[in-house]
mmCIF file of the C-alpha atoms, coordinates in Angstrom:
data_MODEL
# 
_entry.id   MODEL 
# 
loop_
_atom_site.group_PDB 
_atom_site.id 
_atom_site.type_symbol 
_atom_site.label_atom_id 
_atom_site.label_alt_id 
_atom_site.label_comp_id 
_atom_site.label_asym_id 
_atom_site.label_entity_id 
_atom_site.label_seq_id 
_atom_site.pdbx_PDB_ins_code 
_atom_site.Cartn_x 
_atom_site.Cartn_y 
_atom_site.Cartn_z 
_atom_site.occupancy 
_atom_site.B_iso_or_equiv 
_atom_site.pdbx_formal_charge 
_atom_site.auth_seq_id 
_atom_site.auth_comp_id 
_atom_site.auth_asym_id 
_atom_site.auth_atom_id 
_atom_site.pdbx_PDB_model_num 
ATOM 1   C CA . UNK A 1 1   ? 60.909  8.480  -24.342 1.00 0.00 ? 1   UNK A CA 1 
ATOM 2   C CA . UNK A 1 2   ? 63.068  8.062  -21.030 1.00 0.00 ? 2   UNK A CA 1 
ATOM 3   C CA . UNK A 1 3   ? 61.793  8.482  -17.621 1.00 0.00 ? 3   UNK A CA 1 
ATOM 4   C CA . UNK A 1 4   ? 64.141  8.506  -14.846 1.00 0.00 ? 4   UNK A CA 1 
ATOM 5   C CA . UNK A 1 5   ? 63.051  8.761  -11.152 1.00 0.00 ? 5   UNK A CA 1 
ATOM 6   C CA . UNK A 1 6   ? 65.152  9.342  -8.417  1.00 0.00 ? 6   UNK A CA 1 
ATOM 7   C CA . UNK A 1 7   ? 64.258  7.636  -4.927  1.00 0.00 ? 7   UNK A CA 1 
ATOM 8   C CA . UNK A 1 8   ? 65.691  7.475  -1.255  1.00 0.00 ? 8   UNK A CA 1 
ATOM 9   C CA . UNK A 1 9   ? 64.842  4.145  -1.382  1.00 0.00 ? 9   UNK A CA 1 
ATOM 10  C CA . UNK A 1 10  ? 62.202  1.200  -2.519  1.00 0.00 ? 10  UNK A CA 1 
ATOM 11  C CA . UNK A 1 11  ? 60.161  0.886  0.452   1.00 0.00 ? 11  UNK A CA 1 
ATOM 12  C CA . UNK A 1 12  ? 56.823  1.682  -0.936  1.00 0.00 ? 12  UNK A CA 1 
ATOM 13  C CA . UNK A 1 13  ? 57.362  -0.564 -3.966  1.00 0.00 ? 13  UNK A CA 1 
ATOM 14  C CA . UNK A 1 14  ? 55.606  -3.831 -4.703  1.00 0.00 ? 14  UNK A CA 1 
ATOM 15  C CA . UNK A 1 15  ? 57.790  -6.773 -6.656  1.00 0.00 ? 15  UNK A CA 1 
ATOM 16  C CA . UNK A 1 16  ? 55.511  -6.492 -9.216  1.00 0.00 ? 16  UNK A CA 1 
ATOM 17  C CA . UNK A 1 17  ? 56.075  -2.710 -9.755  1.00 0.00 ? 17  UNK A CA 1 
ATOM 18  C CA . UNK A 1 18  ? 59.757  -3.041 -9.415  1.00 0.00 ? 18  UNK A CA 1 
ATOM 19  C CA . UNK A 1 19  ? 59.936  -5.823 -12.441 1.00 0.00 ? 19  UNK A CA 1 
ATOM 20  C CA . UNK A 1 20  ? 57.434  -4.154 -14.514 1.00 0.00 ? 20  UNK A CA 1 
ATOM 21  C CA . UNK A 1 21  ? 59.177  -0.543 -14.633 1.00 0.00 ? 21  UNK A CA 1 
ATOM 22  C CA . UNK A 1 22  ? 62.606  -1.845 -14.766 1.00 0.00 ? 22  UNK A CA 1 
ATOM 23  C CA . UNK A 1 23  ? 63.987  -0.392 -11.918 1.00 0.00 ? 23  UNK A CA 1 
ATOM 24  C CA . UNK A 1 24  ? 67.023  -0.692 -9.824  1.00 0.00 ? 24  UNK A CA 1 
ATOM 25  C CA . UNK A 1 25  ? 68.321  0.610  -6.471  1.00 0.00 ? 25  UNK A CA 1 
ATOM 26  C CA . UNK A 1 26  ? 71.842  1.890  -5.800  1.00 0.00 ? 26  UNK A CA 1 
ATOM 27  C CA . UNK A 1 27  ? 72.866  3.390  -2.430  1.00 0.00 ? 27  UNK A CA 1 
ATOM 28  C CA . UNK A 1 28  ? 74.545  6.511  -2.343  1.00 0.00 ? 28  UNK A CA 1 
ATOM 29  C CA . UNK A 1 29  ? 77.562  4.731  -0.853  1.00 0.00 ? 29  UNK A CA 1 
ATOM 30  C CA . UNK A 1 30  ? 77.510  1.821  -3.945  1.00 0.00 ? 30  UNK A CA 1 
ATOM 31  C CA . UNK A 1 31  ? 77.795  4.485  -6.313  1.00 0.00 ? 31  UNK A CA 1 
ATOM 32  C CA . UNK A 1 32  ? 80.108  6.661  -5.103  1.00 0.00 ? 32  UNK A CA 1 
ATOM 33  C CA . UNK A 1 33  ? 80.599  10.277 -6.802  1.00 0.00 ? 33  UNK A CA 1 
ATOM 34  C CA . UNK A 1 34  ? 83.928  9.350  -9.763  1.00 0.00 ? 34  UNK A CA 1 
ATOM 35  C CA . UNK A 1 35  ? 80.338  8.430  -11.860 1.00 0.00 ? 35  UNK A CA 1 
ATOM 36  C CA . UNK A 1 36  ? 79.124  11.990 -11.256 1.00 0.00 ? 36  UNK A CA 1 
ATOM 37  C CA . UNK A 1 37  ? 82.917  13.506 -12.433 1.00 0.00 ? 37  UNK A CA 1 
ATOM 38  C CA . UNK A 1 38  ? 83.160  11.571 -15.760 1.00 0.00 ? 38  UNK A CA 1 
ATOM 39  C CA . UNK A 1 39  ? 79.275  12.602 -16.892 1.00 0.00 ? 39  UNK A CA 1 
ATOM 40  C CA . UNK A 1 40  ? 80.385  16.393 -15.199 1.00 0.00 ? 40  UNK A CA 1 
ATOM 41  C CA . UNK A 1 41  ? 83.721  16.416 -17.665 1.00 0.00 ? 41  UNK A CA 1 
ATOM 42  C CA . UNK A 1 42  ? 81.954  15.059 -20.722 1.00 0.00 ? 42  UNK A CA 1 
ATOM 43  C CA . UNK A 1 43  ? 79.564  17.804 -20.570 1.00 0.00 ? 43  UNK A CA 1 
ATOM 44  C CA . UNK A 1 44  ? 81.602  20.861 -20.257 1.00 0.00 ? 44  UNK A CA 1 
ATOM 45  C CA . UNK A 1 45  ? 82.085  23.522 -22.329 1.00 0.00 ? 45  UNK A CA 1 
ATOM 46  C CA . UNK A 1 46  ? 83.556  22.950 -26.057 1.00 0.00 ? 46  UNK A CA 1 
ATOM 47  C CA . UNK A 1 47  ? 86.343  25.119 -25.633 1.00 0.00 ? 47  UNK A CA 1 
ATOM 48  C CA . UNK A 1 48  ? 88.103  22.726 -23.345 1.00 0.00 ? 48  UNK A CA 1 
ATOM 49  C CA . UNK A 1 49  ? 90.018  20.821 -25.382 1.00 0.00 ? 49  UNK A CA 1 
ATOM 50  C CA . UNK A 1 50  ? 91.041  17.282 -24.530 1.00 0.00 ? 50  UNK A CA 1 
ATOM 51  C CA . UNK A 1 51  ? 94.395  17.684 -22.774 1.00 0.00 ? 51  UNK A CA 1 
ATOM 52  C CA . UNK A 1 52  ? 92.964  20.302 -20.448 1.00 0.00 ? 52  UNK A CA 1 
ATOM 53  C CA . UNK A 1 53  ? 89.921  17.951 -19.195 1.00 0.00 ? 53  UNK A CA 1 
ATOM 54  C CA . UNK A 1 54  ? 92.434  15.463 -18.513 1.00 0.00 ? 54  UNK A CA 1 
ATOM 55  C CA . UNK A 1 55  ? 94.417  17.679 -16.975 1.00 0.00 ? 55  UNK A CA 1 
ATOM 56  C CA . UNK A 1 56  ? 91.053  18.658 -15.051 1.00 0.00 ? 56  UNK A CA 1 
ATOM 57  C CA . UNK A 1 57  ? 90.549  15.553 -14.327 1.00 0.00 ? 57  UNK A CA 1 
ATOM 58  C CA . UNK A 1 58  ? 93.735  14.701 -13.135 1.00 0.00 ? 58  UNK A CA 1 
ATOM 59  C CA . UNK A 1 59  ? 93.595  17.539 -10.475 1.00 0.00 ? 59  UNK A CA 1 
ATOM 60  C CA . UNK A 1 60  ? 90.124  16.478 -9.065  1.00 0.00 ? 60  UNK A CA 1 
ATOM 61  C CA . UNK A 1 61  ? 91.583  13.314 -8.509  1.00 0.00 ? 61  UNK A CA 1 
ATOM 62  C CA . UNK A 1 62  ? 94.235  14.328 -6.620  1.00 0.00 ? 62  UNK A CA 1 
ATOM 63  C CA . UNK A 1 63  ? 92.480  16.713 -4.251  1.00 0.00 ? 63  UNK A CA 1 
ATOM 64  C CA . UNK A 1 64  ? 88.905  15.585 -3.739  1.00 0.00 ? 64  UNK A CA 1 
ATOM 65  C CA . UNK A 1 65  ? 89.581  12.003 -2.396  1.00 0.00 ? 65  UNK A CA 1 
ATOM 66  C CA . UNK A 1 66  ? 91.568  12.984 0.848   1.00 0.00 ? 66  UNK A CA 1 
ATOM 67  C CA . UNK A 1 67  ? 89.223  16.146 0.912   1.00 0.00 ? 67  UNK A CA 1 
ATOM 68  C CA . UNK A 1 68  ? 86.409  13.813 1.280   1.00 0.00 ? 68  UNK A CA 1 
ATOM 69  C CA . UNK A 1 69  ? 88.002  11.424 3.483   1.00 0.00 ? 69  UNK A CA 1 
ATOM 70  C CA . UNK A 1 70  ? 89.463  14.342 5.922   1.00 0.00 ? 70  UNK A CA 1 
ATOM 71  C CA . UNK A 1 71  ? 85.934  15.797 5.950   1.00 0.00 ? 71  UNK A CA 1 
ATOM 72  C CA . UNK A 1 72  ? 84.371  12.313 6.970   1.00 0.00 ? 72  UNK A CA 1 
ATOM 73  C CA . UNK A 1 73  ? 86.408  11.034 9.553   1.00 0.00 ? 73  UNK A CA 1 
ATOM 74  C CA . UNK A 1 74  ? 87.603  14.461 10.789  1.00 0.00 ? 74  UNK A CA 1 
ATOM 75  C CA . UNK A 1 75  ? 85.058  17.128 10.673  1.00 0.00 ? 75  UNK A CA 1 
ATOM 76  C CA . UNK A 1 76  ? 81.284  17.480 11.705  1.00 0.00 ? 76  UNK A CA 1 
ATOM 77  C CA . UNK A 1 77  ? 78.632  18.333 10.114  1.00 0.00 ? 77  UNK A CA 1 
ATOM 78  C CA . UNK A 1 78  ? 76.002  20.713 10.626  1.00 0.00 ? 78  UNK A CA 1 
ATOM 79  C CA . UNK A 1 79  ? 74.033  18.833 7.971   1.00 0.00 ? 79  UNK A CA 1 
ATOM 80  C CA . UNK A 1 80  ? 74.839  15.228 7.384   1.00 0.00 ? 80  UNK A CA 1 
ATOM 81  C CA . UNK A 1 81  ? 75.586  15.724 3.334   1.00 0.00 ? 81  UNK A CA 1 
ATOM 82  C CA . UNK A 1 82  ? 77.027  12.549 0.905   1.00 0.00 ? 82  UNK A CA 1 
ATOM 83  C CA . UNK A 1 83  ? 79.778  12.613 -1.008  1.00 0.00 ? 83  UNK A CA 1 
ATOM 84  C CA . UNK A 1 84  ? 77.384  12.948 -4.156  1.00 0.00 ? 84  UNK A CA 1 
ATOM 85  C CA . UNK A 1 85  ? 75.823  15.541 -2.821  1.00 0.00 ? 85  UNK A CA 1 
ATOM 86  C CA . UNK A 1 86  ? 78.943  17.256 -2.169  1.00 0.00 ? 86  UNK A CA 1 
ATOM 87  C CA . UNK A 1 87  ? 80.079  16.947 -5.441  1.00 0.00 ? 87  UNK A CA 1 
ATOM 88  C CA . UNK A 1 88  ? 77.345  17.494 -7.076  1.00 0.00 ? 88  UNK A CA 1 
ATOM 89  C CA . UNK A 1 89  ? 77.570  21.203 -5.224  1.00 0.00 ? 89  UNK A CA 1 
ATOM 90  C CA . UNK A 1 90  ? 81.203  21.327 -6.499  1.00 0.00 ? 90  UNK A CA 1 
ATOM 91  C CA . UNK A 1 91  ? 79.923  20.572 -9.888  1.00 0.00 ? 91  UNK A CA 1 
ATOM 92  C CA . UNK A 1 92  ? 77.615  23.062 -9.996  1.00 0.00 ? 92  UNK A CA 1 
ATOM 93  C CA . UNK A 1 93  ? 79.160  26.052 -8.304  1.00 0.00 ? 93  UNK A CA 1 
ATOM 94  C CA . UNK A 1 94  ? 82.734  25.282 -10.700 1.00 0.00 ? 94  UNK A CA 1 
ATOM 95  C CA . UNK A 1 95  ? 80.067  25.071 -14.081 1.00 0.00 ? 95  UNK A CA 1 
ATOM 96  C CA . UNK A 1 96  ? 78.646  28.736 -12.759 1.00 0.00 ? 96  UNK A CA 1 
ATOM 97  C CA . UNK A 1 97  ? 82.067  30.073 -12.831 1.00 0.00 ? 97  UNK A CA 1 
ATOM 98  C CA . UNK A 1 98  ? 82.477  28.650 -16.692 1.00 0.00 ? 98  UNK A CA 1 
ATOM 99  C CA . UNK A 1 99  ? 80.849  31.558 -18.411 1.00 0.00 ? 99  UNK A CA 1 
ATOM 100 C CA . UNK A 1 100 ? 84.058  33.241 -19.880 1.00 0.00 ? 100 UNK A CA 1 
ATOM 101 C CA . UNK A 1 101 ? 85.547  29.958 -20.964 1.00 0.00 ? 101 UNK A CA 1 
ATOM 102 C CA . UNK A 1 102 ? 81.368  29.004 -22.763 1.00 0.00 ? 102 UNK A CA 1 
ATOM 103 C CA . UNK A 1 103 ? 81.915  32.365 -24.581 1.00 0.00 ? 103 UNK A CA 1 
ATOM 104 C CA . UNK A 1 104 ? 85.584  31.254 -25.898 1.00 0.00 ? 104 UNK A CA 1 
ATOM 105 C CA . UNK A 1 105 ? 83.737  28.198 -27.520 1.00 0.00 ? 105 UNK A CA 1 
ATOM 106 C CA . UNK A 1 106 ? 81.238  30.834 -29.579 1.00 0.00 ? 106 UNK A CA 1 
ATOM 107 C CA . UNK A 1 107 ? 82.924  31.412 -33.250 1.00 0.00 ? 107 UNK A CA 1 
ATOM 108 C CA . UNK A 1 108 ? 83.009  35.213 -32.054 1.00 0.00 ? 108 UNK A CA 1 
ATOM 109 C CA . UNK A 1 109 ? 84.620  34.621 -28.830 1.00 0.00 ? 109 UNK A CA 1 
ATOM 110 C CA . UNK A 1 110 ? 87.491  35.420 -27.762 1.00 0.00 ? 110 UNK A CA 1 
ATOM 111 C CA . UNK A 1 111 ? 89.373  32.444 -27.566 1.00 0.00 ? 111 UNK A CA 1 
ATOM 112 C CA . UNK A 1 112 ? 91.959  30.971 -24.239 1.00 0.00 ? 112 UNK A CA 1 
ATOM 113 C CA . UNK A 1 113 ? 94.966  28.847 -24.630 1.00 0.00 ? 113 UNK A CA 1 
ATOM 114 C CA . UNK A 1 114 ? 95.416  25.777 -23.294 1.00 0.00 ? 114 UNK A CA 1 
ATOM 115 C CA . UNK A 1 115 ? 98.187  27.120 -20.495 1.00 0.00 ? 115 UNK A CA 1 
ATOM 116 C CA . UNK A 1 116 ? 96.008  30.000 -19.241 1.00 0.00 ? 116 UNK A CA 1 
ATOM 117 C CA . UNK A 1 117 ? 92.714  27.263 -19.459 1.00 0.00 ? 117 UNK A CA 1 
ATOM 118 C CA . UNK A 1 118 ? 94.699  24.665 -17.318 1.00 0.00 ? 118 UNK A CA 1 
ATOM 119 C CA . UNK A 1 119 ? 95.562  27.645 -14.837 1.00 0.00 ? 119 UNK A CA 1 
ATOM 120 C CA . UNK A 1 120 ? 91.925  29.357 -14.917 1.00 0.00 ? 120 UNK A CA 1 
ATOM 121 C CA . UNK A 1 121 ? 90.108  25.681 -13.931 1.00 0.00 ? 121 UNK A CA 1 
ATOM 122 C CA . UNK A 1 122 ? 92.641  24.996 -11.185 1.00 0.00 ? 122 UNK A CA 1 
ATOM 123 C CA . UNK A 1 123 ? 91.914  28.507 -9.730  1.00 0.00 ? 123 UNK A CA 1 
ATOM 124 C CA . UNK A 1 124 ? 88.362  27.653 -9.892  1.00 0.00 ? 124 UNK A CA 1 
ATOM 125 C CA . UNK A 1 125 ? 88.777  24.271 -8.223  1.00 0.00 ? 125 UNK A CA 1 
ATOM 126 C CA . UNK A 1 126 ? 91.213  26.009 -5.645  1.00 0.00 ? 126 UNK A CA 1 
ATOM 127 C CA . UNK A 1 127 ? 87.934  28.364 -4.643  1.00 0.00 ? 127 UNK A CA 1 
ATOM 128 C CA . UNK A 1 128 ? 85.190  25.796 -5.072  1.00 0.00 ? 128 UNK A CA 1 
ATOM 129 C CA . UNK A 1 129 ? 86.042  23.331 -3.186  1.00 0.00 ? 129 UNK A CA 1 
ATOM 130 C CA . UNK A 1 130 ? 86.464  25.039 0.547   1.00 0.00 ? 130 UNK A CA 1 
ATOM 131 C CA . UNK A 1 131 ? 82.664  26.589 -0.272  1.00 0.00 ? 131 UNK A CA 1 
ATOM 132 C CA . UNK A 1 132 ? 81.090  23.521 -1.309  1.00 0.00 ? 132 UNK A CA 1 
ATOM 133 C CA . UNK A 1 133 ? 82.971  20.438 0.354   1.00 0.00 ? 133 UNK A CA 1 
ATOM 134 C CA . UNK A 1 134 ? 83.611  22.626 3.680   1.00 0.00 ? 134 UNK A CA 1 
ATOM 135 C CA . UNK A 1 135 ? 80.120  24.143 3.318   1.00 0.00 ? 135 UNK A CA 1 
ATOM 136 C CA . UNK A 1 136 ? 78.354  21.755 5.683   1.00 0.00 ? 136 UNK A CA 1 
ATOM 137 C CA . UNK A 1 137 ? 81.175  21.768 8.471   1.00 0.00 ? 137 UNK A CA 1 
ATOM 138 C CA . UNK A 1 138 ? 80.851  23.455 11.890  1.00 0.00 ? 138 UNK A CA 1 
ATOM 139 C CA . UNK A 1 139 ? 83.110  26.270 12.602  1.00 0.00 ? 139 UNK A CA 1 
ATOM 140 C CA . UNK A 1 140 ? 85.618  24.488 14.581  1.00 0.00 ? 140 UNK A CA 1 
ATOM 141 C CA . UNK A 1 141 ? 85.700  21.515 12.013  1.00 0.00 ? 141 UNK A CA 1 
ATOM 142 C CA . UNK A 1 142 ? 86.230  24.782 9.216   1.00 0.00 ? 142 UNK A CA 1 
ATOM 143 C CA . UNK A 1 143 ? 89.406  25.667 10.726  1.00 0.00 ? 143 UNK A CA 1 
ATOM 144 C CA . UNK A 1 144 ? 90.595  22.225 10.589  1.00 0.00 ? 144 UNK A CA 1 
ATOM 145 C CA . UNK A 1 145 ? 89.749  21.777 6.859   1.00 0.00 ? 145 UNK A CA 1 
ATOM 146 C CA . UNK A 1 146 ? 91.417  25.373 6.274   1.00 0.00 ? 146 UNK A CA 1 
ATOM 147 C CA . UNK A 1 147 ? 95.258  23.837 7.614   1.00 0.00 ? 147 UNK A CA 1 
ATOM 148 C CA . UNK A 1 148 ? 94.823  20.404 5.858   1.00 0.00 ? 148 UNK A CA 1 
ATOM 149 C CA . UNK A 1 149 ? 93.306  21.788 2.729   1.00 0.00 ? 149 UNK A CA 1 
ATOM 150 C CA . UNK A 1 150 ? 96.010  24.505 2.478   1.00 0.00 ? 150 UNK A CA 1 
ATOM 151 C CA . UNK A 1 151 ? 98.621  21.464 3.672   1.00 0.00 ? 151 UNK A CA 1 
ATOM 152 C CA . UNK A 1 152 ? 97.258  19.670 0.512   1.00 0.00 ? 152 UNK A CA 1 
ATOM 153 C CA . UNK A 1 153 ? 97.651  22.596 -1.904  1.00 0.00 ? 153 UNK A CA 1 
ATOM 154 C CA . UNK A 1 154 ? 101.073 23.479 -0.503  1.00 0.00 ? 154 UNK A CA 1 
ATOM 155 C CA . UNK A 1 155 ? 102.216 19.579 -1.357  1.00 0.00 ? 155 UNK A CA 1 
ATOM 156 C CA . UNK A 1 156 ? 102.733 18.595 2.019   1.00 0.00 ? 156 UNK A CA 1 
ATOM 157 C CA . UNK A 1 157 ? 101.760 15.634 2.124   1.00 0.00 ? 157 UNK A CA 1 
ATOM 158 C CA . UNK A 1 158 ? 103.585 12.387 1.418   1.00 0.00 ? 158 UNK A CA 1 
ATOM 159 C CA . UNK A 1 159 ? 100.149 10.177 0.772   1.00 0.00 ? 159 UNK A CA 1 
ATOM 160 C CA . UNK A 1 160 ? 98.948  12.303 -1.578  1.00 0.00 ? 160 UNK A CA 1 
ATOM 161 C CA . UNK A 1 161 ? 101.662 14.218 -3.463  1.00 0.00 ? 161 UNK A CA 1 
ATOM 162 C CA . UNK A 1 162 ? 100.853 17.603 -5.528  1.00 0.00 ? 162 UNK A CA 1 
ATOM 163 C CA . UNK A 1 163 ? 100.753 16.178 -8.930  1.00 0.00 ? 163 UNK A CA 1 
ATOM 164 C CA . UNK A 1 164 ? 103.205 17.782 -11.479 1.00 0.00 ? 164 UNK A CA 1 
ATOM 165 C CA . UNK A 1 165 ? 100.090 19.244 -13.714 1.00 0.00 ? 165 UNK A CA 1 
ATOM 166 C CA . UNK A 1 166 ? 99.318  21.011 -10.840 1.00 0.00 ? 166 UNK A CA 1 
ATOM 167 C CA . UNK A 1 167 ? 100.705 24.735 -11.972 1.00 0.00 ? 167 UNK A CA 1 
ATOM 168 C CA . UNK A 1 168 ? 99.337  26.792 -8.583  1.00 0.00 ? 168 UNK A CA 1 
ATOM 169 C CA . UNK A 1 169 ? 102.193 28.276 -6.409  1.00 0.00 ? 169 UNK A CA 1 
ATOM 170 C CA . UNK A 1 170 ? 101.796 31.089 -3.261  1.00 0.00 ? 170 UNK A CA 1 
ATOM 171 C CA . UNK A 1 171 ? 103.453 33.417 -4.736  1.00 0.00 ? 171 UNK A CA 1 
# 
């Protein structure tokens, strides 16, 4: 049997305690929240084949870093939140949104392609992210995120190009 505790930090803890239960201390910043993706994208629904998690993948790597970064350096929060909180809210919210694509795994379901997969999940990531990333933001700092996040979608942007998987247009 496994026990794992979660703490803010080892303050409390004798030497002895640490050594004897194994333990070891990461800061939020050490791990960062890529960790958090590949355990998210290994556990997700059967029906998502391969291609389309790395296609998932793909996508969340493209928009989350400068999302993050804009956020930190640009925006203020009305509750200071880390990135692995923040993605740990994206992870969440996107698996609640997952139920038609659990069903399509079932042996009665009805099953998705590939294509209209690919497009559902970037939808999903197109609506997550302003409601969990720009959830802790003030209302000024919301309009902000708004322009640049709809800057990044649109492809805008020279330092981080809209990747070629990426099938979402306006229109």
């Amino acid at each position: 049997m496994s026990v794992m505790f979660e703490t803010s930090d080892l303050e409390q803890a004798s030497p002895a305690t640490v050594s004897r239960c194994g333990m070891v201390f990461m800061e939020n910043k050490q791990l960062g929240w890529r960790p958090l993706k590949d355990s998210y994208i290994a556990t997700l629904p059967e029906a998502i084949t391969d291609a389309v998690k790395e296609n998932l993948e793909e996508v969340i790597e493209w928009m989350l870093p400068p999302v993050f970064d804009f956020v930190r350096k640009k925006c203020k929060f009305m509750i200071d939140t880390s990135e692995l909180h923040l993605f740990q809210s994206f992870s969440r919210l996107l698996d609640s949104l997952l139920d038609e694509v659990r069903d399509a795994g079932k042996p009665l379901g009805a099953k998705i392609s590939d294509d209209k997969l690919i497009c559902l999940l970037q939808s999903l990531i197109t609506f997550v992210v302003p409601w969990t990333i720009g959830s802790t933001i003030t209302g000024t700092s919301r309009r902000l995120f708004d322009q640049y996040f709809r800057s990044l979608l649109a492809g805008k942007m020279d330092k981080y190009p809209k990747p070629d998987c990426f099938k979402l247009t306006r229109a």
